[in-house]
Structure formats: C-alpha cells, structure tokens
C-alpha positions as CSV (number, residue, x, y, z in Angstrom):
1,X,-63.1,-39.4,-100.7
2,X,-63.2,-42.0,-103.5
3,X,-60.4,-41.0,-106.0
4,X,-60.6,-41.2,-109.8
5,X,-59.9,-44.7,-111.6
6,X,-57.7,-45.4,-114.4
7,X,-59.5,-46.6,-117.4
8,X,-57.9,-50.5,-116.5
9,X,-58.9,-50.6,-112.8
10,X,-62.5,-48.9,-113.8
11,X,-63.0,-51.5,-116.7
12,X,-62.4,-54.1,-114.1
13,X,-64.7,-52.6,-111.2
14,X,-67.3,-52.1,-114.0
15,X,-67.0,-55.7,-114.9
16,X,-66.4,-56.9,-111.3
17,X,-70.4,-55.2,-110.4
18,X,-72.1,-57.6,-112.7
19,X,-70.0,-60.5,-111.8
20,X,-72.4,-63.0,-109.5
21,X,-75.6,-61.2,-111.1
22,X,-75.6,-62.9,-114.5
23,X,-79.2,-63.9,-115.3
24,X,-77.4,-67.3,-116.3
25,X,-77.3,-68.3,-112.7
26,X,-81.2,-67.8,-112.6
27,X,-83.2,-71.3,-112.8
28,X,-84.9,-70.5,-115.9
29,X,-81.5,-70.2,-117.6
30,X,-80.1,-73.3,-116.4
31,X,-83.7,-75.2,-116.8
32,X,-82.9,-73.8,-120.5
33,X,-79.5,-74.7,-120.7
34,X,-79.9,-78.2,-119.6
35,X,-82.9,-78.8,-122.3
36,X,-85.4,-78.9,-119.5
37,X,-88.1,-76.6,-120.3
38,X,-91.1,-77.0,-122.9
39,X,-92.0,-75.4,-125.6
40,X,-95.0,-74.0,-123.5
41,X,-92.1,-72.5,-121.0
42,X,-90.0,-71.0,-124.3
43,X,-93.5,-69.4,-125.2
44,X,-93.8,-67.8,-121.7
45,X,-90.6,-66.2,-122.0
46,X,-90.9,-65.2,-125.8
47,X,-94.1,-63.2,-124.5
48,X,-92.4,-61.5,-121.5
49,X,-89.2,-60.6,-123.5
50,X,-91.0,-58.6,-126.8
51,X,-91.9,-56.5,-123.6
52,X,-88.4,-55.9,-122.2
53,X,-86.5,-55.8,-125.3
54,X,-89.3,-54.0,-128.0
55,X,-88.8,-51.1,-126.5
56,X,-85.2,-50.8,-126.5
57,X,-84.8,-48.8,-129.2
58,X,-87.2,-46.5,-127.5
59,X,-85.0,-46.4,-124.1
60,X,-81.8,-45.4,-126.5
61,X,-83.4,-42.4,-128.1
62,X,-84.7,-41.0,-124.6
63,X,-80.8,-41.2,-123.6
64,X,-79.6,-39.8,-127.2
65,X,-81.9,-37.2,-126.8
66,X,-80.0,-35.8,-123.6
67,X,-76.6,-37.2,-124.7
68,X,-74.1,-33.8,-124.8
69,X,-73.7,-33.0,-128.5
70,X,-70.2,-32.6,-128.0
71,X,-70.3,-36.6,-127.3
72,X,-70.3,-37.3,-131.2
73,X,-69.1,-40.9,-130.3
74,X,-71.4,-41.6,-127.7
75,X,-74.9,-40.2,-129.9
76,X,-73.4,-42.0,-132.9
77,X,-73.1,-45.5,-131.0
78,X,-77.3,-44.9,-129.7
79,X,-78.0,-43.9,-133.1
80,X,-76.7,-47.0,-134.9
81,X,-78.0,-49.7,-132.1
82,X,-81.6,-47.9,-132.5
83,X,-81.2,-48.3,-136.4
84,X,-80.1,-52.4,-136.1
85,X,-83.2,-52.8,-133.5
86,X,-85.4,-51.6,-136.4
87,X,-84.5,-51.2,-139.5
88,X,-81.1,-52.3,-140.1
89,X,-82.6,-55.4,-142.1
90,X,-84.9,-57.9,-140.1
91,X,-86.2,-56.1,-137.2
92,X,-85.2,-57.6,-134.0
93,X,-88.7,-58.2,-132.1
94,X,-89.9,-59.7,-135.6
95,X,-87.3,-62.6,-135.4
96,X,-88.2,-62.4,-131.4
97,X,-91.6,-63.5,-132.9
98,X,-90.9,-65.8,-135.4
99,X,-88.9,-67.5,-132.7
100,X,-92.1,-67.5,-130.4
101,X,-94.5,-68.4,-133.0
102,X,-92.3,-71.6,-133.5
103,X,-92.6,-72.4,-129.7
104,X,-96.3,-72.5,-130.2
105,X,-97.7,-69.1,-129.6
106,X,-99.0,-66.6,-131.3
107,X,-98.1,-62.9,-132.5
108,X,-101.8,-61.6,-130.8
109,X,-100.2,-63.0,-127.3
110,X,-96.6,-61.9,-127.8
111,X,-97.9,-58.1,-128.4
112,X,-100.4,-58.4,-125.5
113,X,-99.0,-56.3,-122.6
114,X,-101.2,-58.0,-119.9
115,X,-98.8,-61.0,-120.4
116,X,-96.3,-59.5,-118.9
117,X,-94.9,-61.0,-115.6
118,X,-94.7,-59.0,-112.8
119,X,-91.0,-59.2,-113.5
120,X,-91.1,-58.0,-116.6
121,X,-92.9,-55.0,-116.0
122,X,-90.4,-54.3,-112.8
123,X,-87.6,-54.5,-115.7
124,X,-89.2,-52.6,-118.3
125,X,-90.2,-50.1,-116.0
126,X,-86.6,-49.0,-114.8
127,X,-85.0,-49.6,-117.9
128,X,-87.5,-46.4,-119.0
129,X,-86.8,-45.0,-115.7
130,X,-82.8,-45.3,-116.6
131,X,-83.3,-43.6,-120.0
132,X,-85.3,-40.6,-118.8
133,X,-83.9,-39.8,-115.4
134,X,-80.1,-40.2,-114.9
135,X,-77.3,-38.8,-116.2
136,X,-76.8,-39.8,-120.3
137,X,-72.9,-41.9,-119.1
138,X,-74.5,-43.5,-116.4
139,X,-78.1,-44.6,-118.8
140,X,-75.2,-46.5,-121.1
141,X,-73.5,-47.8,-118.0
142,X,-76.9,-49.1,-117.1
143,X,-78.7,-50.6,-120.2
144,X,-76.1,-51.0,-122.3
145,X,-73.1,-52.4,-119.8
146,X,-75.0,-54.0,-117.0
147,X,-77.6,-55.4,-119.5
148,X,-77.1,-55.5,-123.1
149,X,-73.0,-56.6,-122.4
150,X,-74.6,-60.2,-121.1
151,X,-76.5,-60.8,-123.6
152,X,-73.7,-63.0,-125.5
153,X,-72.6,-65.6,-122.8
154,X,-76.5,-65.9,-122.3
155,X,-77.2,-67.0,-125.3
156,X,-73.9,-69.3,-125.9
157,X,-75.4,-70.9,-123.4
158,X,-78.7,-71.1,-124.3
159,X,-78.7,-71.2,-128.4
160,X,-76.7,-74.7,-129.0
161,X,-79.7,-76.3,-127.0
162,X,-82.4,-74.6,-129.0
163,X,-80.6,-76.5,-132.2
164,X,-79.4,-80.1,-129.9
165,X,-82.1,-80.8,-128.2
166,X,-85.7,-78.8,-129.2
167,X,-84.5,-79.3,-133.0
168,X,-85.3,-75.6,-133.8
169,X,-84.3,-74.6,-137.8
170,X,-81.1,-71.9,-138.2
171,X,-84.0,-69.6,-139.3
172,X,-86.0,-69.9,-136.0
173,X,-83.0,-69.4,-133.9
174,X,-81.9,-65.9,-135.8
175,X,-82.4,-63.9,-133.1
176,X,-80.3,-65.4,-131.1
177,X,-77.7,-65.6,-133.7
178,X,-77.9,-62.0,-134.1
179,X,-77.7,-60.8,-130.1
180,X,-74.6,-63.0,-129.9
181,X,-72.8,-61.1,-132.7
182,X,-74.1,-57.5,-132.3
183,X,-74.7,-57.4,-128.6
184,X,-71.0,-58.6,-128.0
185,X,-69.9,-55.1,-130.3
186,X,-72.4,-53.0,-128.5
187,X,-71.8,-54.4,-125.1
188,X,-68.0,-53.3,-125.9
189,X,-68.8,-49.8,-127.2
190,X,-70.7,-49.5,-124.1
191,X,-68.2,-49.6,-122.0
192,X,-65.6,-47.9,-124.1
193,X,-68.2,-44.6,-123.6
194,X,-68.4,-44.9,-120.3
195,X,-64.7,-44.9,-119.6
196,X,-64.1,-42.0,-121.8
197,X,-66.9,-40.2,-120.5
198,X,-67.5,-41.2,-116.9
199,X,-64.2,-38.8,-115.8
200,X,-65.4,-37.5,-112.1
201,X,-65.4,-40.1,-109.2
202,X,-68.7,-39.4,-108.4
203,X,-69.8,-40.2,-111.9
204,X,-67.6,-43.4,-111.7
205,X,-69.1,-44.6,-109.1
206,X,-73.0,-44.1,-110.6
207,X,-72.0,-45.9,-113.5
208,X,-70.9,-48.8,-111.1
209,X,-73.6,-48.8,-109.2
210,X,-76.1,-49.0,-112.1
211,X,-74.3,-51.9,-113.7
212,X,-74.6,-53.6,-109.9
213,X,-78.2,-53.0,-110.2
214,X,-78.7,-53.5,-114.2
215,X,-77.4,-57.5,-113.5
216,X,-79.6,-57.9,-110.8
217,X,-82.9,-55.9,-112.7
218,X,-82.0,-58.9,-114.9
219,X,-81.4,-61.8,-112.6
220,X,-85.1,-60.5,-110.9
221,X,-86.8,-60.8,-114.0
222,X,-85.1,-64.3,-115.2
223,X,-86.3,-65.5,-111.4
224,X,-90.0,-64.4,-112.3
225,X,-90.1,-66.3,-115.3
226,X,-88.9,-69.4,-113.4
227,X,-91.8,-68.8,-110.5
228,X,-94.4,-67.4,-112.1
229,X,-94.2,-70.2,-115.3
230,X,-91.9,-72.9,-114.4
231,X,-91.4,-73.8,-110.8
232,X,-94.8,-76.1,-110.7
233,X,-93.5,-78.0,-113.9
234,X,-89.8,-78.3,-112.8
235,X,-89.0,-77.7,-109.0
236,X,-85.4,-76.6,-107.8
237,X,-84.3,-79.9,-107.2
238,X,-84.5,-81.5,-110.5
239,X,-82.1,-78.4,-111.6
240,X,-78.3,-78.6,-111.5
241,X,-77.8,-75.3,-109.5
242,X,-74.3,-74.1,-108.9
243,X,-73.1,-74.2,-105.7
C-alpha cells in the first residue's frame, strides 16, 4: 500500500509527473521559439487558444462550486483567478484577441467554435470534464498544477521572439506579459492547496496522476496545432528537436 508523502517529497513527485510533458517540447513551440512560424500559423493558434483558455474561468467556478466550505483558502484562490480572467482590468481573452487580430485575423474567426482543432476540442473537453467530475483537490491538481503552472516557462520561451523577431508592440504582446506574472503566482498557489489538502494517499496519488495527464492533455493539443496547421509549411526536419 502506497504510504502518505511529506509535503517535500509530494511537491517533487507532483513536479516530477509533468517533467517530459511540457508543451515546449511540442514542434509548434519550438517552430515558435526559433521564429519559424508565420503570422498565418500565430493566427491558427490565437483561434484554437480563445477556445481552451475562454472558458477557464468557467472550469474554476464548476470546481469552487464543489470546493468544501471549510477550504476558505482553496475557494478564495478560485475566486480571485476567475475575477483576473474577467474582470480584474483587461480581460484576458480580449488581449488573447487583440494579440490575434495583430497576427492577421479577425475577432468573428477567433470566437467561431468550428475553428477549433480537433485538439483543442480534446483539451477543452476534459478540462470541463476535470471541473465537473473529480474530486475539488484533484480539479486544482489538474488544471491549475499540470496546466496553468507551465504556462510561464512557455511563454519565456516564446514572448522574447514575438518582440525579436515578428516585431510585435509591448501592447500586442500583453497577454503574454500577463500569464508570465500571474500564472507563475497561481501555478504556486496551486500547488500549495493541493499539498495542504491532498492528505490521504489515495488522494495523493489522483492528484499525481492528473498532473501526468494535464501535461500531456497539453502536449496533445500543442502537437495538433503543429499537424493540423503547420507540418505542410515547416516539416520536422527543418526544426531543432531535442534529442
């Protein structure tokens, strides 16, 4: 029988089940990364993201609505990432959008659900799934640990390259800006309610399993960007893959 972590050695195992997921090891990252893709290609994605990350704030309040009320920490933490997603000054899918209508698209196409990748849908899909079905602890371990937590080294990757190479404006890039700073606090608070919370083995081990299978939700959906909008413009070997 699996016996109860520490807080240390579960921190690590939690961080150890995302470790060789990151989406930055997709194609469409590195294609990114290395200043590779067009503007068209930055479109594509703009128009599949609004439809993994609009709803965000929606998956939050399904979890805060069956978050234990004696988890004051825990509700209070959904309750302020909802507000930032929409109201907390510029809402987040509007500077999504103003970063996409500077790629070239426009907000009728972003908003259009029959965009969506097959990818996308697959992601948006269980991330819904996540916040209606499992347990509260193991819903934060899953969206807001195995997801939301890589959101920052993503976009260090990506954001300097937006500015370097595609000339974007600071304003164009603020979305990007923002996830850097906010999902780097969130990711942290994430994980700081699951080890407080997560205090049976069994429950330990869901929350590691859903991270596991948050990063690669993820990395599945990053890959479908790259086949289903890149891979005829920029084939694998043009790419510097890691080993």
């Amino acid at each position: 029988m699996t016996a109860l972590m520490n807080p240390a050695d579960f921190r690590t195992a939690l961080e150890n089940a995302i470790k060789g997921k990151s989406a930055n090891k997709s194609p469409f990252s590195i294609a990114w990364a290395e200043g590779k893709l067009s503007r068209t290609h930055l479109s594509r994605w703009a128009e599949n993201h609004y439809h993994y990350v609009g709803p965000f704030a929606d998956y939050l309040g399904y979890v805060y609505g069956r978050m234990p009320a004696a988890y004051v920490d825990a509700k209070d933490f959904l309750l302020q990432n909802m507000y930032e997603e929409e109201i907390g000054g510029d809402r987040h899918t509007d500077l999504l959008i103003r970063f996409a209508e500077a790629c070239g698209t426009t907000r009728e196409r972003i908003t259009n659900p029959d965009n969506m990748a097959a990818s996308t849908r697959g992601l948006q899909s269980w991330c819904y799934t996540v916040a209606m079905r499992e347990d509260p602890i193991v819903a934060v371990a899953g969206l807001v640990v195995g997801l939301e937590s890589q959101v920052p080294s993503i976009y260090r990757r990506q954001t300097p390259t937006l500015r370097e190479v595609y000339k974007f404006t600071d304003e164009e890039v603020e979305f990007f800006d923002l996830h850097i700073v906010s999902d780097e606090i969130h990711g942290e608070r994430g994980y700081q309610i699951v080890l407080e919370h997560a205090t049976t083995p069994d429950l330990q081990q869901r929350c590691l399993k859903i991270c596991e299978v948050g990063a690669q939700m993820r990395l599945m959906y990053t890959n479908g960007l790259y086949k289903e909008y890149v891979e005829a413009d920029l084939p694998l070997t043009e790419l510097k893959l890691a080993a």
